[in-house]
C-alpha positions in Angstrom: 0.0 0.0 0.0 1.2 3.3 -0.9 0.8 6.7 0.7 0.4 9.9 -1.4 1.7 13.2 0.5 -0.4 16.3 -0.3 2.7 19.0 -0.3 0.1 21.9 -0.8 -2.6 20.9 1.4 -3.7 21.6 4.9 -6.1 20.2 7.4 -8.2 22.7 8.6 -9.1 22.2 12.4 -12.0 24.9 12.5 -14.1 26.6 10.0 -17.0 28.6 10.2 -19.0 32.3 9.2 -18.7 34.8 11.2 -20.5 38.8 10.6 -20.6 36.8 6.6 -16.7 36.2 6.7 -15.4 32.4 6.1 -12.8 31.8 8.4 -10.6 29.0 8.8 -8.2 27.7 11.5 -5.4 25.6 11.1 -2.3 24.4 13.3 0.6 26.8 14.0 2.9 25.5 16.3 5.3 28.3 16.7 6.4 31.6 15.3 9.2 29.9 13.2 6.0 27.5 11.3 3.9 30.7 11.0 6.3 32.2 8.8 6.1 29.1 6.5 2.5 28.7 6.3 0.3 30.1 3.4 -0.3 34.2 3.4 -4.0 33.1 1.5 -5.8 29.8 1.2 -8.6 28.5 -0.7 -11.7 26.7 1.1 -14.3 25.3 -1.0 -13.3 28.1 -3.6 -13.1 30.7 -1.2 -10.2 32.8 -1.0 -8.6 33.7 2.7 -6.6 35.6 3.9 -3.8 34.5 7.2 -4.9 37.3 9.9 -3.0 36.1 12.5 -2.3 33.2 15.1 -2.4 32.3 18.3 0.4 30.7 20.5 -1.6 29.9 23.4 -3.8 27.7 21.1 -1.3 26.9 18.7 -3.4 27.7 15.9 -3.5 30.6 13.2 -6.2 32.0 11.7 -7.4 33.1 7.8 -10.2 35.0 6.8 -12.4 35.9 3.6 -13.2 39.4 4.6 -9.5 40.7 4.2 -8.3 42.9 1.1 -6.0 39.9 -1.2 -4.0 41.4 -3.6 -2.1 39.9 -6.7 1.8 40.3 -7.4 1.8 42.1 -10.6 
């Protein structure tokens, strides 16, 4: 048996809507993985921004209701 690894996917430990914002939380377990997590994300076709984290709870958080922009 054979195990694929999914390089550019995450598992996302919380999502939900909140004030009409998607917002999706996934495991951060230091400032040193922060820094090499996503800056946006895609949910179901939704595109979300990384707002911030949380060391206490080891978790960051992204959010559809932030301002993405595009390297031109």
């Amino acid at each position: 048996m054979k195990v694929q690894v999914m390089k550019d996917e995450m598992v996302a430990l919380e999502v939900g809507v909140v004030d009409g914002d998607t917002y999706v939380v996934v495991a951060c377990h230091d400032y040193d993985h922060l820094k090499t997590l996503p800056q946006v994300v895609s949910y179901n076709g939704i595109r979300c921004g990384r707002t911030g984290w949380n060391s206490d709870r080891n978790v960051a958080y992204y959010r559809s209701g932030v301002h993405i922009v595009t390297k031109a």
